[in-house]
PAPA-627036 format. One record per residue (C-alpha): residue number from 1; chain; x, y, z. Coordinates in nm, 2 decimals, padded with zeros to 4 digits. Layout:
N
num | chaine | c1 | c2 | c3
NUM | A | X | Y | Z .
...
//
This chain:
401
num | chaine | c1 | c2 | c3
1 | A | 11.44 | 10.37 | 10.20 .
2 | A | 11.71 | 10.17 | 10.38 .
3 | A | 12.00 | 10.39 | 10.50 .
4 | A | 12.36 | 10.20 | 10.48 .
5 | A | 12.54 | 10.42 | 10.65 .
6 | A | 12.72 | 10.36 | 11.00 .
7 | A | 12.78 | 10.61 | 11.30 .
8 | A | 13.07 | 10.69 | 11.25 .
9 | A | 12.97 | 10.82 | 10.83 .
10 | A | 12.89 | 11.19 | 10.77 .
11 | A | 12.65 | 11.26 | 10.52 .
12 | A | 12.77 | 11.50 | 10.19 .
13 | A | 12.45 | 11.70 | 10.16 .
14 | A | 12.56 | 11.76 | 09.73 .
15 | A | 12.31 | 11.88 | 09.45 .
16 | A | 12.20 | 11.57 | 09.33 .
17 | A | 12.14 | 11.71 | 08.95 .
18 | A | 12.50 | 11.76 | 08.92 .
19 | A | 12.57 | 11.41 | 09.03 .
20 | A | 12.39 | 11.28 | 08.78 .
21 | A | 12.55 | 11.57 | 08.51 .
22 | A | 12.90 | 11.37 | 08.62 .
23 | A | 12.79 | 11.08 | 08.53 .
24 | A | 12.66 | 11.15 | 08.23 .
25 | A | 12.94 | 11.39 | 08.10 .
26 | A | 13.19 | 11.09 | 08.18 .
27 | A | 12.99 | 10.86 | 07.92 .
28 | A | 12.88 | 10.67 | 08.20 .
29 | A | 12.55 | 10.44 | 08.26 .
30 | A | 12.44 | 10.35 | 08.64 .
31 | A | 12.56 | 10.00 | 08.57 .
32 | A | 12.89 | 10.10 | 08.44 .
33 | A | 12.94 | 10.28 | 08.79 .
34 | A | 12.85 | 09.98 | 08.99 .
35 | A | 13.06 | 09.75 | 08.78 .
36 | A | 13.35 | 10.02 | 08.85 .
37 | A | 13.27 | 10.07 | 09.20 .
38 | A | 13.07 | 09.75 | 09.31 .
39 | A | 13.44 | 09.64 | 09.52 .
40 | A | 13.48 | 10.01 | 09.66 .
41 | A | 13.18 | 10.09 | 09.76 .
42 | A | 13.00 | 09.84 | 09.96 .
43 | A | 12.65 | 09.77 | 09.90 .
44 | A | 12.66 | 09.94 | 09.60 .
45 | A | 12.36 | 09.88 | 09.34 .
46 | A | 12.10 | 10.09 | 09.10 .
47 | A | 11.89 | 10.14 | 09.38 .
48 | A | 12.13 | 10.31 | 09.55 .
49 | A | 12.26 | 10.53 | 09.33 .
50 | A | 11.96 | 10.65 | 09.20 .
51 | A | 11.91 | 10.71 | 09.57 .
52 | A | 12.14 | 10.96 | 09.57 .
53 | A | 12.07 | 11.09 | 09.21 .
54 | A | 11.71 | 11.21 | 09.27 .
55 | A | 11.81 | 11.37 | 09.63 .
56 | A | 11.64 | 11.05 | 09.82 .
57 | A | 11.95 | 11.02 | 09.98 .
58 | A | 12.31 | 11.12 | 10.05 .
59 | A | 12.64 | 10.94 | 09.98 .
60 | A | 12.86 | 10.97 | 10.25 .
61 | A | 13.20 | 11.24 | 10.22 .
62 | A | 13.41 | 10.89 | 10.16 .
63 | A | 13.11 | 10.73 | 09.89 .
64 | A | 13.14 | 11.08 | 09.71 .
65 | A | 13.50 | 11.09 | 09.70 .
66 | A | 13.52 | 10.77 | 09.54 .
67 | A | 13.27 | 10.90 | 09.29 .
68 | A | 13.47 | 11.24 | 09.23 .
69 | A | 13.74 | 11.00 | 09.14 .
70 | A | 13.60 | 10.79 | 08.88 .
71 | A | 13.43 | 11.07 | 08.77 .
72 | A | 13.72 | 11.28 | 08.73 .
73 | A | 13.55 | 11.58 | 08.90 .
74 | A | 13.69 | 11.81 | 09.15 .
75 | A | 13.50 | 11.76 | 09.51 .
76 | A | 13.34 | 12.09 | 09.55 .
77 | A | 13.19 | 12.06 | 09.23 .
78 | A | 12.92 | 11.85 | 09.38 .
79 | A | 12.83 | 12.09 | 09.60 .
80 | A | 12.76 | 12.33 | 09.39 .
81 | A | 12.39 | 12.51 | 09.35 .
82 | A | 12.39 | 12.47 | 08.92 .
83 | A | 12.55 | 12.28 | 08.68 .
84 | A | 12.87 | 12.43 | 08.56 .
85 | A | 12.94 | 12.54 | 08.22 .
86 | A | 13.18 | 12.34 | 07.98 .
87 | A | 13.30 | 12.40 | 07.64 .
88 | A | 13.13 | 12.17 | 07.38 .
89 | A | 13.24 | 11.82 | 07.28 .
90 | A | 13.42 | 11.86 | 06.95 .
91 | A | 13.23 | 11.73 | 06.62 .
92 | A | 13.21 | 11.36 | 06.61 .
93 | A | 13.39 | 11.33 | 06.24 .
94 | A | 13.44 | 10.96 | 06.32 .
95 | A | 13.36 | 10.71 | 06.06 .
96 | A | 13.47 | 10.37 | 06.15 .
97 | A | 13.42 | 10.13 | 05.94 .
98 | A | 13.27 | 10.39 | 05.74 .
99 | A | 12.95 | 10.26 | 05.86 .
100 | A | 12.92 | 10.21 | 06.27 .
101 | A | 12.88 | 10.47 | 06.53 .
102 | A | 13.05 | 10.44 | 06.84 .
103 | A | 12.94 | 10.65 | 07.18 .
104 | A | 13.18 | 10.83 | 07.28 .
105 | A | 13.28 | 10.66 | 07.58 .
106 | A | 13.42 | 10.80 | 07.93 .
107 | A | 13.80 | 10.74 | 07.82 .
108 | A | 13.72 | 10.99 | 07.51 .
109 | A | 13.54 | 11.21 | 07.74 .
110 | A | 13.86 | 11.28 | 08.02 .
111 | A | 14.13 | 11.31 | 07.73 .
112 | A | 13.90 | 11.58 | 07.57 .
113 | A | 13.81 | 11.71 | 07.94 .
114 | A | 14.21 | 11.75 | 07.97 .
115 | A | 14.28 | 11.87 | 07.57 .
116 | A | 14.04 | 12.11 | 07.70 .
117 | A | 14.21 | 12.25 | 08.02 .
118 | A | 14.58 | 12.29 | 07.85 .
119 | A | 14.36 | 12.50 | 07.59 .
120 | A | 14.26 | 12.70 | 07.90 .
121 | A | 14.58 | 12.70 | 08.10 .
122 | A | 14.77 | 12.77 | 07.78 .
123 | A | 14.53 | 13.09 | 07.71 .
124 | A | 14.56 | 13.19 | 08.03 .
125 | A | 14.92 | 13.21 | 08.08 .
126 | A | 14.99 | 13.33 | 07.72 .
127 | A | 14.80 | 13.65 | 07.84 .
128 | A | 15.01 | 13.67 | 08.21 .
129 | A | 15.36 | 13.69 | 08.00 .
130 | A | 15.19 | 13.92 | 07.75 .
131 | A | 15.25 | 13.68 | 07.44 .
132 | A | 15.06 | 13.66 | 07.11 .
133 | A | 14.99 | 13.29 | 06.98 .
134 | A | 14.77 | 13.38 | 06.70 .
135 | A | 14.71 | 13.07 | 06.40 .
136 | A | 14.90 | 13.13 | 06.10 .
137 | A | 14.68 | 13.07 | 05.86 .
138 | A | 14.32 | 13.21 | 05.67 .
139 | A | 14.05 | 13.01 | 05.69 .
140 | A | 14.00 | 12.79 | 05.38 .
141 | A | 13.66 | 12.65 | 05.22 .
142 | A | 13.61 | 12.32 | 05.15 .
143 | A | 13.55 | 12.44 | 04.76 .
144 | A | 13.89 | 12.49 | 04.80 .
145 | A | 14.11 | 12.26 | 04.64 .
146 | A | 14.31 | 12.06 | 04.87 .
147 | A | 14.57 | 11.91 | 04.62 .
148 | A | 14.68 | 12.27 | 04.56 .
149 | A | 14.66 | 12.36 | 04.96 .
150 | A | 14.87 | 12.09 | 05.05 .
151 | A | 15.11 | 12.16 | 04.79 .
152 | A | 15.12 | 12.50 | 04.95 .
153 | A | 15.14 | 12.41 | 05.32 .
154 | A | 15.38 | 12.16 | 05.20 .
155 | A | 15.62 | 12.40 | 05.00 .
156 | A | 15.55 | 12.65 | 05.37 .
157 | A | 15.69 | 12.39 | 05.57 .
158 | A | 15.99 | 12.26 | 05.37 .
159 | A | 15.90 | 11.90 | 05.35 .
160 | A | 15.99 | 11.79 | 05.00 .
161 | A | 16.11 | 11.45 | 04.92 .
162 | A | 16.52 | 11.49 | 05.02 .
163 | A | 16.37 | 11.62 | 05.34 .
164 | A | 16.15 | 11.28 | 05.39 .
165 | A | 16.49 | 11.06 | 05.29 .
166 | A | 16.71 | 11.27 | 05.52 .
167 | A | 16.45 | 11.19 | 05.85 .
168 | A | 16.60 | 10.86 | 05.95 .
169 | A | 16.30 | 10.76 | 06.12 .
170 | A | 15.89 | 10.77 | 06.13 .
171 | A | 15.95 | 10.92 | 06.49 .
172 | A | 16.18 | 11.20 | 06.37 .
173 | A | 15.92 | 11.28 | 06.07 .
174 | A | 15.64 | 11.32 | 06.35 .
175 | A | 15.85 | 11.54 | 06.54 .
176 | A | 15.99 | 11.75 | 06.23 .
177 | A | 15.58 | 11.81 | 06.15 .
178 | A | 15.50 | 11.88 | 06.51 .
179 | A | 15.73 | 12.15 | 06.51 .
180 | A | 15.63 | 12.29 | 06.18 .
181 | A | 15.32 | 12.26 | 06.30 .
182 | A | 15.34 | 12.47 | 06.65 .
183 | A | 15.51 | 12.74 | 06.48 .
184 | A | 15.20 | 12.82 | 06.34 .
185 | A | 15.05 | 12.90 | 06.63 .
186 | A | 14.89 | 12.56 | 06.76 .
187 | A | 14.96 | 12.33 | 07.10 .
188 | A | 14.99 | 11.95 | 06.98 .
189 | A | 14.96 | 11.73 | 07.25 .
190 | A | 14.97 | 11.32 | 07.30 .
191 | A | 14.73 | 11.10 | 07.49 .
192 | A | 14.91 | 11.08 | 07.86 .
193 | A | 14.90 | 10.69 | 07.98 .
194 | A | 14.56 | 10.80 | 08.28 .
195 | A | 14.38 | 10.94 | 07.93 .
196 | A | 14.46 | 10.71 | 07.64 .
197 | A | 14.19 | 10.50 | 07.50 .
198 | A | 14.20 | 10.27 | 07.20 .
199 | A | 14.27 | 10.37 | 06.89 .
200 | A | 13.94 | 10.14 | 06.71 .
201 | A | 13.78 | 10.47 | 06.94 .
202 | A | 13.96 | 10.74 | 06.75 .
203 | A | 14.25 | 10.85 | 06.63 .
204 | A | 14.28 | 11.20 | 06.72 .
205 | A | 14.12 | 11.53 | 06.78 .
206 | A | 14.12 | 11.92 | 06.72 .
207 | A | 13.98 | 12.22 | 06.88 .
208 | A | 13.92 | 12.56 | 06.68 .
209 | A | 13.69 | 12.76 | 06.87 .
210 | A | 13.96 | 12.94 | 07.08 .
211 | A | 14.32 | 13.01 | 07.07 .
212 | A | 14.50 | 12.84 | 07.09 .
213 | A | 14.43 | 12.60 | 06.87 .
214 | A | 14.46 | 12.21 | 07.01 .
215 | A | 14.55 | 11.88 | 06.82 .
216 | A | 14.55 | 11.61 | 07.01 .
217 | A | 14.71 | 11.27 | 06.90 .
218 | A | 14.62 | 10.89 | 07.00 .
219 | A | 14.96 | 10.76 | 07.15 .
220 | A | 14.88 | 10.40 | 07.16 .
221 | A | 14.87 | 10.44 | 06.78 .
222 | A | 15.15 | 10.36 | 06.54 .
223 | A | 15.37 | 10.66 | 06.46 .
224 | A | 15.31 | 10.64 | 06.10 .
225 | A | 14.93 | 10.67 | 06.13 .
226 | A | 15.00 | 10.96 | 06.43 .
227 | A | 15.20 | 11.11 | 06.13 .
228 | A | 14.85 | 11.11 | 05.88 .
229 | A | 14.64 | 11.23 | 06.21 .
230 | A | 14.86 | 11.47 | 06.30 .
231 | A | 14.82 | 11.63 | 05.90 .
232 | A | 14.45 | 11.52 | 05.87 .
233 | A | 14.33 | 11.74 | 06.18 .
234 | A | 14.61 | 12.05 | 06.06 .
235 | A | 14.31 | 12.04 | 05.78 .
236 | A | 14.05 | 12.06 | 06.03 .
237 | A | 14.22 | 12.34 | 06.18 .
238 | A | 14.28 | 12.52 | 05.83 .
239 | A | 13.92 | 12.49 | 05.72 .
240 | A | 13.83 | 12.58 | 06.13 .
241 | A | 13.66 | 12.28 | 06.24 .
242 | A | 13.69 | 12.15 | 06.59 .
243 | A | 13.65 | 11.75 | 06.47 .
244 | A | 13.68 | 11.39 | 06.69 .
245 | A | 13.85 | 11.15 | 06.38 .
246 | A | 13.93 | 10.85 | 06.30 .
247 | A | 14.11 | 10.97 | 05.99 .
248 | A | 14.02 | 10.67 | 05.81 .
249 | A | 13.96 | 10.68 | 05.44 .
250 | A | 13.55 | 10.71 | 05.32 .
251 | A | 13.45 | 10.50 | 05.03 .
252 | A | 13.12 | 10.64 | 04.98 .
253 | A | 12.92 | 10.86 | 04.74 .
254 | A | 12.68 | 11.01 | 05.00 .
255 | A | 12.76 | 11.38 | 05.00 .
256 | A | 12.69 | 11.51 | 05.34 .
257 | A | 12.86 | 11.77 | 05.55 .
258 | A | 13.10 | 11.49 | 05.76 .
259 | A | 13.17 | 11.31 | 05.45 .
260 | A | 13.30 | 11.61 | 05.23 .
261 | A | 13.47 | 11.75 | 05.55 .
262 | A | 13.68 | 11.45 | 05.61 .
263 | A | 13.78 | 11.34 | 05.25 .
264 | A | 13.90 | 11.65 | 05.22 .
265 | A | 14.10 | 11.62 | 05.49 .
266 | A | 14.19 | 11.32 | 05.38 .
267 | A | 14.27 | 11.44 | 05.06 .
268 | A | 14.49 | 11.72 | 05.19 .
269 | A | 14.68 | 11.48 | 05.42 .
270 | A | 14.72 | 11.24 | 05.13 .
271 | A | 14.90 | 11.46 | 04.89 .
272 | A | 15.09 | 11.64 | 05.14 .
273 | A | 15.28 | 11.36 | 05.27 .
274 | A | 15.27 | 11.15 | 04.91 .
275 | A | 15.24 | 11.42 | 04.65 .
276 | A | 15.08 | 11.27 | 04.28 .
277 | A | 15.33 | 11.38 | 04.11 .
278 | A | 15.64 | 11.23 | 04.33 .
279 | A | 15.51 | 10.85 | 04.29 .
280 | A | 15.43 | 10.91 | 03.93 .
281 | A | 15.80 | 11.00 | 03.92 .
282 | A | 15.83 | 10.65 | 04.03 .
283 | A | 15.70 | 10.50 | 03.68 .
284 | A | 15.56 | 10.21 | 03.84 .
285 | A | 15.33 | 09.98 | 03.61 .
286 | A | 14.98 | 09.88 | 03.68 .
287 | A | 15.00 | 09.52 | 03.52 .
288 | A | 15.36 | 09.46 | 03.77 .
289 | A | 15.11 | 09.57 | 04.05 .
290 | A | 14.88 | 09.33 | 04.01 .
291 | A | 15.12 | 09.05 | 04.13 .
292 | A | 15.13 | 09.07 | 04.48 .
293 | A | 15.52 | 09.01 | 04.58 .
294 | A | 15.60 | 09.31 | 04.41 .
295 | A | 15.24 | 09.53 | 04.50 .
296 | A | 15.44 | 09.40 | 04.88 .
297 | A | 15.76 | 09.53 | 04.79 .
298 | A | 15.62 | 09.88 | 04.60 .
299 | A | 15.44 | 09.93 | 04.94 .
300 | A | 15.74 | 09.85 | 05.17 .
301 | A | 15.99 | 10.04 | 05.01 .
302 | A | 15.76 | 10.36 | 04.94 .
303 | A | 15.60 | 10.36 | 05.28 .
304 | A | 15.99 | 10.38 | 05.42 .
305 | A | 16.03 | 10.67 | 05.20 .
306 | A | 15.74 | 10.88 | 05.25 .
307 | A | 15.73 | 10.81 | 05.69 .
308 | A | 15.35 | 10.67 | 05.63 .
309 | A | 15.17 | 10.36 | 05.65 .
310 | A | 15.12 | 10.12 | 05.37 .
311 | A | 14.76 | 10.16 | 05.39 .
312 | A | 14.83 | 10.50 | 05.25 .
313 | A | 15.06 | 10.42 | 04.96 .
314 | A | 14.81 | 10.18 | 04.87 .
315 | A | 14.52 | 10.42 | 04.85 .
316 | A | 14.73 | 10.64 | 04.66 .
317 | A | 14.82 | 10.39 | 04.44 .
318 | A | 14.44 | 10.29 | 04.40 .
319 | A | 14.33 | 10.66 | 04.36 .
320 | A | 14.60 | 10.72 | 04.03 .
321 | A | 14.44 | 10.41 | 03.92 .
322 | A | 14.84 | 10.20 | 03.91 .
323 | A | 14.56 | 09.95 | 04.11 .
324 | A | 14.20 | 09.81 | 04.04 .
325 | A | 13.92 | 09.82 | 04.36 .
326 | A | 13.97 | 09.44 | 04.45 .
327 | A | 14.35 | 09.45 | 04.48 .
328 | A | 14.27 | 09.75 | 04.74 .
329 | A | 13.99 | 09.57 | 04.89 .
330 | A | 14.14 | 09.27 | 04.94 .
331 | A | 14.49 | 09.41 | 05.06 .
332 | A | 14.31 | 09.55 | 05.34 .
333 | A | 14.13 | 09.31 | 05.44 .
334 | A | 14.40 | 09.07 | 05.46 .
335 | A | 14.56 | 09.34 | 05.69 .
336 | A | 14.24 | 09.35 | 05.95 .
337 | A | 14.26 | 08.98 | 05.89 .
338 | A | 14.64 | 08.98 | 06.01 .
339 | A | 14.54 | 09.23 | 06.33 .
340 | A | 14.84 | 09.48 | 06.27 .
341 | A | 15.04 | 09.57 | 06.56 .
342 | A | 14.96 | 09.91 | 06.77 .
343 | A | 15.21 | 10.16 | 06.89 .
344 | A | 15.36 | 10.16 | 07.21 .
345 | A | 15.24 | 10.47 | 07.48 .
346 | A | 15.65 | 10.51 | 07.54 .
347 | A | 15.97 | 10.38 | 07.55 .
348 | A | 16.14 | 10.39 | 07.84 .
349 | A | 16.04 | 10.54 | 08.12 .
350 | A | 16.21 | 10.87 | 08.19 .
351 | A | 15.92 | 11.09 | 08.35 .
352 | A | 16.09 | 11.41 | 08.17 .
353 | A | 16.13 | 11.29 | 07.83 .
354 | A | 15.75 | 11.12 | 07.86 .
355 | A | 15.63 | 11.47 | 07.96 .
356 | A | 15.75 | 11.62 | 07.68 .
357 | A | 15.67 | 11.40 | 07.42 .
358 | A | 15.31 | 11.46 | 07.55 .
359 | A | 15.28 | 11.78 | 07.65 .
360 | A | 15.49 | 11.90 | 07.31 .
361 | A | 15.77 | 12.13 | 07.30 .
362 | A | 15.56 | 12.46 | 07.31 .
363 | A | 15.32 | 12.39 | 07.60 .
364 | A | 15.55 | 12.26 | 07.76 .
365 | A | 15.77 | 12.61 | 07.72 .
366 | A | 15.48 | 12.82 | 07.83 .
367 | A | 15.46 | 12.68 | 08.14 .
368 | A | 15.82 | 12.69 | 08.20 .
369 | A | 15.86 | 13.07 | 08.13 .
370 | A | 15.59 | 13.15 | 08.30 .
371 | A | 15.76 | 13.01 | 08.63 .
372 | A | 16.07 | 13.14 | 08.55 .
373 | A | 15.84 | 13.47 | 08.53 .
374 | A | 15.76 | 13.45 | 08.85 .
375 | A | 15.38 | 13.44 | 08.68 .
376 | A | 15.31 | 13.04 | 08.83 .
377 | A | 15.44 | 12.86 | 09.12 .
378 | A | 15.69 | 12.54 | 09.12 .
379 | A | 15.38 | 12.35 | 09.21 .
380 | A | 15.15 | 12.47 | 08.92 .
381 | A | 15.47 | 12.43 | 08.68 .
382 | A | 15.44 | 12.08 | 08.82 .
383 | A | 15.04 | 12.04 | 08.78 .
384 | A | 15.06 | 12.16 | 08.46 .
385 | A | 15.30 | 11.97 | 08.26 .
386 | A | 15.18 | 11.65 | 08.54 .
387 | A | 15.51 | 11.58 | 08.63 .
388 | A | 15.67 | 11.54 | 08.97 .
389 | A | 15.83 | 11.84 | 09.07 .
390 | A | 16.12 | 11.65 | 09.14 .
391 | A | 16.16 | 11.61 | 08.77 .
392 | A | 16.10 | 11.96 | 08.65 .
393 | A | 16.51 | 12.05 | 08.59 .
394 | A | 16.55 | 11.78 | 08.35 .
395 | A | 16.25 | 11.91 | 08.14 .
396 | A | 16.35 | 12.22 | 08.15 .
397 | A | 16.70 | 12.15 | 08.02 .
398 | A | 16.55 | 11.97 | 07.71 .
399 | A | 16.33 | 12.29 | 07.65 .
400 | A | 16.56 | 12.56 | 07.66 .
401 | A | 16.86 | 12.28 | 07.52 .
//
């Protein structure tokens, strides 16, 4: 076969098997890599890179590099004589549509590849300053109820109605849960901007086979449905299943093992944010429902209350029966119709607040005492929490503030 390279190229004599194990653990086919890479690397085509996948030939130390970056895979990895071991891809719990499957594609794959490494990094270091982060809770059944759990967790965490009225904002609701939350005993991060993918791909995410425990949120979603992940995978995580969800509701009467897992997760996160029994105390009339100015107005005004989308209210309103299937169907149709706006990844751009609105209060004060500790250096501190250095005071002071 034809050799590309020039004089002046050096040859990266890598295990071929685990270039081809980078591409497919990044969800990549050959001709996604040389639509990705057809400008950087030149003469790039199928023949080529399978080439270099069965060991015909070798990319050059520049070609590989430029693979190690779109793989997301350290250098030396390729040079390595097997394949290294990685912890499992997390259940795919993702229903979309209720009916389509979706691959899970290479944007998925590097936010879990990261979840997964502040899982690591945060075991690691919990053991070097002698700390205990241990989960809270038992495991639950799914013959459990989860009406009565989430009444439970609910009453646990002190959010009853005056407390959903006194948070100003969907934001400060998120961040009231987040805290209740990781002071159980659980690390709840955010998509960072080089890891988000779109929400239509999931929602969010959970990891339960070691502590600690992992939820991690879609930022480009809207904060009220960030508010019904963040409660839907705390489900996952009570019941101890490490899930990939889309946390959308399942209208079907099939009774296998995904579909009982996520309604009642949906279920939980339903009643624990709307209770039953708080919009009964509403005393609001089926027949005035059915007129759709004021089904609008019922929606607006109770979806401000509770800090959740309308989407929600609705179903609840559909599930105590206060609204027939075709008003529900039809409602949400008109709002897939209308294309609903998606969150924004941040505000403004202040590289300390960003860091800790994705890295989450306690990761981010684990890696902070374990500098102060002497346990990590400045320049792991800075790794960790991927921040500039530069930048690390100001997070600190809005840890320890």
């Amino acid at each position: 076969m034809k050799s590309y390279m020039t004089k002046n190229e050096v040859e990266a004599p890598i295990n071929s098997s685990i270039l081809v194990w980078a591409r497919k653990s990044s969800g990549m086919e050959i001709e996604d890599v040389i639509q990705k890479l057809g400008k950087k690397i030149q003469r790039l085509n199928k023949e080529l890179l399978n080439s270099w996948e069965t060991g015909d030939q070798y990319p050059t130390l520049k070609q590989l590099q430029i693979l190690a970056d779109l793989y997301k895979r350290p250098l030396a990895s390729f040079f390595l004589t097997r394949i290294p071991l990685e912890e499992p891809l997390p259940k795919d719990f993702r229903t979309l549509d209720s009916k389509r499957a979706y691959r899970l594609t290479h944007r998925i794959r590097f936010a879990i590849r990261w979840a997964r490494r502040v899982q690591k990094i945060s075991s690691s270091l919990l053991t070097d300053i002698n700390k205990e982060y241990k989960f809270k809770y038992q495991k639950y059944l799914l013959s459990e109820d989860p009406i009565s759990l989430s009444e439970k967790i609910r009453s646990d965490f002190n959010y009853s109605k005056e407390t959903q009225l006194k948070l100003k904002t969907e934001n400060d609701a998120f961040e009231y849960l987040r805290a209740k939350i990781e002071g159980t005993g659980v690390i709840i991060l955010k998509t960072p901007s080089q890891y988000s993918f779109p929400v239509d791909q999931a929602r969010a995410l959970s990891f339960v086979d070691r502590e600690p425990y992992v939820i991690l949120i879609n930022n480009k979603d809207l904060t009220c449905a960030k508010i019904f992940s963040l409660i839907h995978e705390f489900a996952h995580l009570l019941i101890r299943e490490t899930s990939l969800c889309n946390t959308e509701y399942i209208d079907s009467n099939n009774s296998t093992f995904l579909e009982k897992t996520e309604v009642f997760c949906n279920q939980f996160a339903s009643n624990f944010l709307v209770p039953d029994q708080l919009i009964k105390s509403y005393n609001l009339k089926s027949i005035l429902l059915e007129e759709d100015a004021y089904l609008d107005v019922t929606l607006n005004q109770l979806s401000h209350e509770f800090k959740v989308s309308k989407h929600v209210i609705l179903r609840k309103l559909l599930d105590l029966n206060l609204i027939n299937s075709n008003i529900y169907r039809n409602k949400v149709a008109s709002w897939r119709n209308n294309k609903l706006p998606r969150g924004k990844q941040f505000g403004k751009n202040v590289p300390s607040i960003n860091a800790l609105k994705t890295n989450g209060l306690k990761y981010s004060g684990l890696v902070l005492e374990a500098y102060k500790n002497d346990r990590i250096t400045y320049s792991d501190a800075s790794d960790y929490l991927n921040l500039k250095s530069k930048y690390l005071p100001q997070l600190e002071h809005l840890v320890f503030e």
